[in-house]
C-alpha positions in Angstrom: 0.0 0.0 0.0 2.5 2.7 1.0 4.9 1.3 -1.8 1.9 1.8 -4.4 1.3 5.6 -3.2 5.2 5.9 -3.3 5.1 5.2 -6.9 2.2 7.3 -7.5 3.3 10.3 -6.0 6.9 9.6 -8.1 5.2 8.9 -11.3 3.1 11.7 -11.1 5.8 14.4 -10.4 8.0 13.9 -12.9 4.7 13.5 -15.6 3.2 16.8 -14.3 6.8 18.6 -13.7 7.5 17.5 -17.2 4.2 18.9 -18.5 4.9 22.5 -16.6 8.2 22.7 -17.6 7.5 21.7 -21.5 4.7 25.1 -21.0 7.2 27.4 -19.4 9.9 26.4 -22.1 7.3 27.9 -24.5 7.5 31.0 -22.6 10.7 31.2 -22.1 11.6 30.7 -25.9 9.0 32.9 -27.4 9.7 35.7 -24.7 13.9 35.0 -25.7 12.5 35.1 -29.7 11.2 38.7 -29.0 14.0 40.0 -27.1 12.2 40.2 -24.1 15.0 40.0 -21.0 14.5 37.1 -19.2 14.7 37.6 -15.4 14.9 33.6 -14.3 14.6 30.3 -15.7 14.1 27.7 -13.2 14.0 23.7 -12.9 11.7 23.3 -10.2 10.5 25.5 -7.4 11.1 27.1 -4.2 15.3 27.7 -3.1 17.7 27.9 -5.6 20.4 25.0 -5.4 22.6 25.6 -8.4 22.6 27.8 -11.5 24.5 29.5 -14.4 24.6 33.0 -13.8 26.4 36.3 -16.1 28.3 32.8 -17.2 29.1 32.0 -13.8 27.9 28.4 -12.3 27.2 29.7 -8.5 25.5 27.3 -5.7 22.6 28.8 -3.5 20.7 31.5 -3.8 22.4 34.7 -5.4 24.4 37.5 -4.1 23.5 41.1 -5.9 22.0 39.1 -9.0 22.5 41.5 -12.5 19.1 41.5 -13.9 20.7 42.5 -17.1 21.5 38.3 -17.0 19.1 35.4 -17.1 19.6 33.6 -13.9 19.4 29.5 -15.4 18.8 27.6 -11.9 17.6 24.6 -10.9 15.3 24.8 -7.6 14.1 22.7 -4.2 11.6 21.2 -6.1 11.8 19.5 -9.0 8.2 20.3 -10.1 8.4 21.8 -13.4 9.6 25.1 -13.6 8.7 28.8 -13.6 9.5 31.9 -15.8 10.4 35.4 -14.8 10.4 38.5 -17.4 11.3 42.0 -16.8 8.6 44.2 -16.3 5.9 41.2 -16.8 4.3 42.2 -13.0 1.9 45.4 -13.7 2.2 46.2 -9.6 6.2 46.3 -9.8 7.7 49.2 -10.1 8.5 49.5 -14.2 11.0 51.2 -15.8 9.4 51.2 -19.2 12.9 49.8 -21.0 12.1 48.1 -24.4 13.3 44.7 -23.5 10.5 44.8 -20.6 7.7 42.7 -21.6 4.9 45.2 -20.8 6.4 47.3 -23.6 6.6 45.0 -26.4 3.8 45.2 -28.6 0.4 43.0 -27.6 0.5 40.7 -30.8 4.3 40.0 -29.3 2.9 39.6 -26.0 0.1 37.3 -26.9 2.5 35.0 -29.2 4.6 35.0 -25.4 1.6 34.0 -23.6 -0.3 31.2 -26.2 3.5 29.2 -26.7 2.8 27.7 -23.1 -0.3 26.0 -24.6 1.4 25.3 -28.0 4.8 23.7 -26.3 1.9 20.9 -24.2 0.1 20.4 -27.6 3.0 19.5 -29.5 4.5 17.5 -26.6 1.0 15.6 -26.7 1.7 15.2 -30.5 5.3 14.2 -30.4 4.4 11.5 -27.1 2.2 10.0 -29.3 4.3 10.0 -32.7 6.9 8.4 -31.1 4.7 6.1 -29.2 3.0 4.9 -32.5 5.9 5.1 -34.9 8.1 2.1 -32.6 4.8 0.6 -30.6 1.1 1.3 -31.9 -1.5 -0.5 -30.2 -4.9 -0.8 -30.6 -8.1 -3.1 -29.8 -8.4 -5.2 -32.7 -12.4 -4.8 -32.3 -12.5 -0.6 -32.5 -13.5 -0.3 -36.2 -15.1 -3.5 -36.0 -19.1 -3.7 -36.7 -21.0 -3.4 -33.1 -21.3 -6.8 -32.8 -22.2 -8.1 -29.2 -20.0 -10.7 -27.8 -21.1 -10.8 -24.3 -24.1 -9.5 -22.1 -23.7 -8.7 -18.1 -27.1 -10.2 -16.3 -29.7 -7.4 -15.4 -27.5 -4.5 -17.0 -29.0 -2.3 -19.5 -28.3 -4.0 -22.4 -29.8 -7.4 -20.8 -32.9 -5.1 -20.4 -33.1 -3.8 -23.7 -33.4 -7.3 -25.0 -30.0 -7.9 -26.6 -28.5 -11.3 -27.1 -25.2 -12.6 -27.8 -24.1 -12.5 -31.6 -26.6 -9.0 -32.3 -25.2 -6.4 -34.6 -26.4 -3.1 -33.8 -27.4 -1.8 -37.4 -28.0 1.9 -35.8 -27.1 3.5 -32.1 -28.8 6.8 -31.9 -27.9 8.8 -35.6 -25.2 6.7 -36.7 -25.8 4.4 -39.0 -23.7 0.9 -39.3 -21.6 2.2 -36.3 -18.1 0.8 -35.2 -17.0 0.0 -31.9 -15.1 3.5 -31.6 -17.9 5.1 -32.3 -20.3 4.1 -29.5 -17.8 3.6 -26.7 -17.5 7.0 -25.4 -21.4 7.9 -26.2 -22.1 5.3 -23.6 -19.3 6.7 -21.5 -20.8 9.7 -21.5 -24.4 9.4 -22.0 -25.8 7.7 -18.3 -29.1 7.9 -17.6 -30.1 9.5 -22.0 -32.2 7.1 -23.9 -30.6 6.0 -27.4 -32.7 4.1 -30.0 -31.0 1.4 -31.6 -31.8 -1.0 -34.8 -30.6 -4.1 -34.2 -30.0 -7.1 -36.2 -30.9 -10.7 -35.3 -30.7 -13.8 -36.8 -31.6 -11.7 -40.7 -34.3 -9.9 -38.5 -33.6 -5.9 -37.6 -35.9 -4.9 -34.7 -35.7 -1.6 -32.4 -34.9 -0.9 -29.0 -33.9 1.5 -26.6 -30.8 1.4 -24.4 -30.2 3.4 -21.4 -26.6 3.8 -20.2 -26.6 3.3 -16.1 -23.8 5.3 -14.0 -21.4 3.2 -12.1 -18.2 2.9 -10.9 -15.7 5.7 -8.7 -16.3 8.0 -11.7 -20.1 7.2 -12.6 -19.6 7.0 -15.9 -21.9 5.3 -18.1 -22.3 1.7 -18.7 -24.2 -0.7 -21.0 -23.0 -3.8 -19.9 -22.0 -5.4 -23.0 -18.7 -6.5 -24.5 -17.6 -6.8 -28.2 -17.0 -9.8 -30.3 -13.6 -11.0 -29.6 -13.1 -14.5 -30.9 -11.1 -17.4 -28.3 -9.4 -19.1 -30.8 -6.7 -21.7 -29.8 -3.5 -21.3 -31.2 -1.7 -24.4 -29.6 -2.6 -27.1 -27.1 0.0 -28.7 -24.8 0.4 -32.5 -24.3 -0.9 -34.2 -21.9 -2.9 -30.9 -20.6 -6.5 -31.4 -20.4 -7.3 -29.5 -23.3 -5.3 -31.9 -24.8 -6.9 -35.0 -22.9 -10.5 -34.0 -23.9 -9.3 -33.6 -28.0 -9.0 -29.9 -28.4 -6.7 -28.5 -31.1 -5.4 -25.5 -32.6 -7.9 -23.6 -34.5 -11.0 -24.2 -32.5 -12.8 -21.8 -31.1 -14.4 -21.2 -27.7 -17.6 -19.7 -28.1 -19.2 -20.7 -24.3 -18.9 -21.4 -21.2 -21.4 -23.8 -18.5 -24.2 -23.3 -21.4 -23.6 -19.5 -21.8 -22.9 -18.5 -25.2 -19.7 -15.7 -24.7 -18.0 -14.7 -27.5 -15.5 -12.1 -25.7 -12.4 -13.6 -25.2 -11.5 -11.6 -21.7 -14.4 -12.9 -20.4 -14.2 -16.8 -20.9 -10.5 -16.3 -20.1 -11.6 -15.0 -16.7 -14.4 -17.5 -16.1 -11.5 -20.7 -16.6 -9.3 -18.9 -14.1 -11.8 -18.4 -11.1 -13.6 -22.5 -11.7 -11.3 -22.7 -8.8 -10.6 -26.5 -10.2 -14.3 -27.4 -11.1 -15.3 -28.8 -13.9 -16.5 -26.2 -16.8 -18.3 -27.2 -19.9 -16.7 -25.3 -22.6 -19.4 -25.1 -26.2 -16.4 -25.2 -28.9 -16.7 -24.3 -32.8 -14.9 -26.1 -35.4 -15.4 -26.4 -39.2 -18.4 -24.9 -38.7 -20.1 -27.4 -36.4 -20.8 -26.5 -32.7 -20.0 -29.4 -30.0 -19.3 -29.3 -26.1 -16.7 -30.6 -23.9 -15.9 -31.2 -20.3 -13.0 -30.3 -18.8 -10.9 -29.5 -15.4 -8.5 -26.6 -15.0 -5.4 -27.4 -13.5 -3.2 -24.7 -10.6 0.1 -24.4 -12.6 2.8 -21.9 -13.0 3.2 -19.4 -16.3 6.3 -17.1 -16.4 5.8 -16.8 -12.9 2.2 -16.5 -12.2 0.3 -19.5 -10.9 -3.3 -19.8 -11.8 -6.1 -22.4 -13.4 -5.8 -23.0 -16.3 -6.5 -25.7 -19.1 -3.2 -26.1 -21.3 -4.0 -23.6 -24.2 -2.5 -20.7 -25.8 -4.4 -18.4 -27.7 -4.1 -16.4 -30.8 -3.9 -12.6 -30.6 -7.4 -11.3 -31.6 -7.5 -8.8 -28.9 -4.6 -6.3 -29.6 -3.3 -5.2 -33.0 0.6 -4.2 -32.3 2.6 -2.9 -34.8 5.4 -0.2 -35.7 4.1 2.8 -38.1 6.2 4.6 -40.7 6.9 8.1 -39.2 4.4 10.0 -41.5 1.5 7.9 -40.5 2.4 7.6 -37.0 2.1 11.3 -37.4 -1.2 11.4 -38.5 -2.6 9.3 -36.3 -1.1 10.8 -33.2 -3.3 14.2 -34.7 -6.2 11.9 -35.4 -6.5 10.8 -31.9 -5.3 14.2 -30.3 -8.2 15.8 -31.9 -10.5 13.5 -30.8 -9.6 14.0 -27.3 -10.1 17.4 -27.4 -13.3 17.0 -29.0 -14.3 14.4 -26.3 -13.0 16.6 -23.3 -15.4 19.2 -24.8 -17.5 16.8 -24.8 -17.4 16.2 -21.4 -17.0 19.4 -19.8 -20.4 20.4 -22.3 -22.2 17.5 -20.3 -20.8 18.1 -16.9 -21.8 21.9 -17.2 -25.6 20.8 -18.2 -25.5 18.0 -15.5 -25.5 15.6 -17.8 -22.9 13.5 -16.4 -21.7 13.4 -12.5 -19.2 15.6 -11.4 -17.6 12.7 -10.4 -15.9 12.2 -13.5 -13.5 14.8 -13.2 -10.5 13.7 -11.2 -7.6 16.4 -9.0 -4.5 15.9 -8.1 -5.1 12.0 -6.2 -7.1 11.0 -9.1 -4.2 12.2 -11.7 -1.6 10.4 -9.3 -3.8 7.1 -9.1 -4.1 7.2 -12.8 -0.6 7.9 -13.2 0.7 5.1 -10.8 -1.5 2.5 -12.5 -0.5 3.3 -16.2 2.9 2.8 -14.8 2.6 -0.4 -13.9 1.0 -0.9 -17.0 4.1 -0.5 -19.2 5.8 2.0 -20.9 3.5 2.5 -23.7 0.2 2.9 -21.2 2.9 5.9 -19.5 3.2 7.8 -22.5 -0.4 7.5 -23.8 -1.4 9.2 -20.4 1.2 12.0 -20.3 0.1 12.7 -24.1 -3.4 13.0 -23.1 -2.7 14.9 -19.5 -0.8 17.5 -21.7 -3.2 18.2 -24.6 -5.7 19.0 -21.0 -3.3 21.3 -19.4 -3.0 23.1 -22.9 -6.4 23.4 -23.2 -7.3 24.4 -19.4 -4.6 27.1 -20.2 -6.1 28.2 -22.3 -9.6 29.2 -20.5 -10.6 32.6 -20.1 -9.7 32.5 -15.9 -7.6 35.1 -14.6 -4.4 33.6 -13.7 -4.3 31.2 -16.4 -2.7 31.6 -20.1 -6.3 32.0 -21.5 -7.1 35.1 -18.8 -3.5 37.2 -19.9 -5.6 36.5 -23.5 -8.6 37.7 -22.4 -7.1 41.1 -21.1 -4.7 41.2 -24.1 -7.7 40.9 -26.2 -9.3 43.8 -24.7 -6.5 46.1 -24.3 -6.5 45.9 -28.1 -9.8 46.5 -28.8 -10.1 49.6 -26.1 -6.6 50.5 -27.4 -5.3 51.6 -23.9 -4.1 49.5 -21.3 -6.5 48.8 -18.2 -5.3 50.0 -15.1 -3.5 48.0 -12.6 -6.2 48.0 -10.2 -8.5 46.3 -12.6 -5.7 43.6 -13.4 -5.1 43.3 -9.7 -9.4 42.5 -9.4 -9.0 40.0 -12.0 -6.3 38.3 -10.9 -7.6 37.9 -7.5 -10.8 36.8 -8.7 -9.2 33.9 -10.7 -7.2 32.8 -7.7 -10.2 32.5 -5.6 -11.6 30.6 -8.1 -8.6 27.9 -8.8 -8.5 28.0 -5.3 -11.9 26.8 -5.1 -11.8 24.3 -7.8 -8.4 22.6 -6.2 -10.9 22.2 -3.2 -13.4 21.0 -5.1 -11.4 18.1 -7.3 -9.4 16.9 -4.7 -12.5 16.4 -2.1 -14.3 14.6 -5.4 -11.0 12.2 -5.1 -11.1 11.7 -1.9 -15.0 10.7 -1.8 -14.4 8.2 -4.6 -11.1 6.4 -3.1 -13.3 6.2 -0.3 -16.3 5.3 -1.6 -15.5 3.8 -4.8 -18.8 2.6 -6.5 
């Protein structure tokens, strides 16, 4: 337990002090770009351990620092990093040189500002490029026809009368939809009728299904599974896979006298018989036959569990490497449609149509962060791609304090074509702390309810 926090809190100070330090690098660059005199550069927060200073590498904090010279440090805590430009504080006292950033022009000023968000967006892009171009993996089932491979008892797709083997023809306006396509529409739609046109046995009929919230983030759930066939790749001798005439090529379509054609969930149902006897309903050439057959506690690289002396064929995952210029694309592809989904979201959350429990703060980020982890590698780098392109985006909201609220004033400065006064910015700024302040409070108690209360 306190090992698994450890790792948490690790994993997700260098993800997040990676992400803040990407978006101050934008700053930082831009402002340099422009000739803007940079005050301090820092790695990390708080005291100042070491640092290049006037070309001088000095330890601890500085002695009569020239501002003329960029003080490059690297700080107490190793939490991203923080930029400091001449001039850049309205309630300091200026002295209205040109290499302050208050007197560049505002279309300099606003490029300064938007290259925070910029530097997370491509960092999200270039994650995800170089994820895909050595290691892209996918459900093989995504932009597969919705067909139904397994049903939970008494969840809402049990009570909208679907069966094992259904293809949903239409789910709400789309028409022949894929996997992809009606994942996060459940995800997202709890408690919102959707009509579907389903196909049966040559026969369409209609039907309604209504997602149900469950889980820590209520989040919406049909209870259904797509078609992932169990086929056998190779059977060992003498297991009793082997002993009851199984061979490669066969496929397990059931379990006990329930028809399951999801591979996770047959796999799971052999591992917790506990050592009973299962009745397995197998396909070959076409022709449909069942066996009996008992599980045996053995050891696989390292893990014991029961299991019945198979392997299986890959039909889950589709792994492969990606030239670079498609491994490009997709990485846009599937950056965009995160953004459109946290829109999405945030559209929905707004409205109340989904529980605020979906959002997660600081624990929730670490949890998530932790887990992906432990994952592997590639799980790390798809979440630090996607926690980037949010902090680019929440940046980039019209909050005081934020990227998006220097925007906002820039904005107006140049349409009233004077600058506001620094009591106004002071207002404004005060107002947006109150208001991150608030939502800090509000997140992190939302994390803490759902660690403790998780369904």
């Amino acid at each position: 337990m306190v090992s698994s926090f450890l790792t948490d809190v690790t994993v997700v100070g260098i993800v997040l002090g990676g992400m803040v330090f990407i978006h101050e690098l934008g700053h930082f660059l831009a402002a340099k770009a422009f000739g803007v005199r940079v005050v301090t550069f820092s790695l990390g927060f708080g005291q100042r351990l070491l640092g290049i200073h006037a070309g001088r590498l000095s330890f601890g904090a500085l002695k009569d620092p020239d501002p003329m010279h960029t003080d490059y440090r690297l700080s107490l805590l190793p939490l991203g990093g923080w930029v400091k430009m001449a001039g850049d504080d309205p309630t300091e006292t200026r002295h209205t040189d040109p290499d302050e950033y208050l007197s560049r022009p505002r279309w300099q000023r606003f490029v300064i500002v938007l290259m925070g968000p910029t530097m997370n967006a491509l960092l999200a892009v270039g994650l995800l490029t170089g994820l895909y171009r050595f290691h892209f993996e996918k459900p093989a089932y995504e932009e597969q026809p919705v067909v139904i491979g397994a049903i939970v008892p008494h969840s809402p797709a049990a009570e909208a009368g679907l069966q094992v083997g259904d293809t949903v023809e239409r789910f709400g306006t789309l028409q022949h939809p894929r996997w992809q396509d009606v994942q996060f529409r459940v995800l997202t739609d709890a408690g919102q009728s959707i009509p579907l046109v389903v196909e049966r046995d040559g026969k369409q009929f209609q039907t309604t299904l209504v997602p149900r919230a469950e889980g820590r983030d209520q989040v919406g759930s049909a209870g259904w599974y797509p078609c992932v066939p169990l086929v056998i790749d190779q059977v060992s001798p003498g297991s009793p896979a082997s002993r009851v005439g199984l061979r490669p090529g066969d496929e397990i379509i059931g379990i006990n006298g329930r028809k399951i054609l999801f591979e996770p969930l047959i796999v799971e149902k052999l591992r917790e018989s506990d050592g009973h006897q299962v009745q397995l309903t197998i396909e070959r050439d076409g022709k449909t036959f069942q066996v009996n057959v008992r599980p045996v506690y053995s050891e696989v690289q390292g893990q014991k569990f029961w299991r019945i002396g198979v392997t299986l064929r890959n039909t889950l995952f589709v792994v492969r490497e990606l030239p670079l210029g498609l491994a490009f694309e997709r990485s846009l592809r599937d950056n965009f449609r995160s953004l459109l989904a946290t829109f999405d979201v945030l559209g929905k959350i707004v409205t109340r149509q989904m529980s605020t429990r979906s959002l997660s703060g600081p624990i929730g980020i670490a949890q998530a962060s932790g887990q992906a982890y432990r994952e592997g590698l590639p799980d790390l780098l798809t979440l630090a791609a996607f926690i980037s392109l949010q902090l680019a985006l929440i940046n980039l909201f019209p909050i005081p304090i934020l990227d998006g609220g220097a925007i906002l004033l820039l904005a107006i400065e140049g349409a009233l074509r004077r600058d506001l006064s620094v009591e106004l910015k002071e207002r404004f700024l005060q107002v947006g702390m109150v208001f991150l302040l608030l939502l800090v409070v509000f997140v992190t108690y939302n994390d803490i309810v759902k660690t403790v209360h998780p369904s």
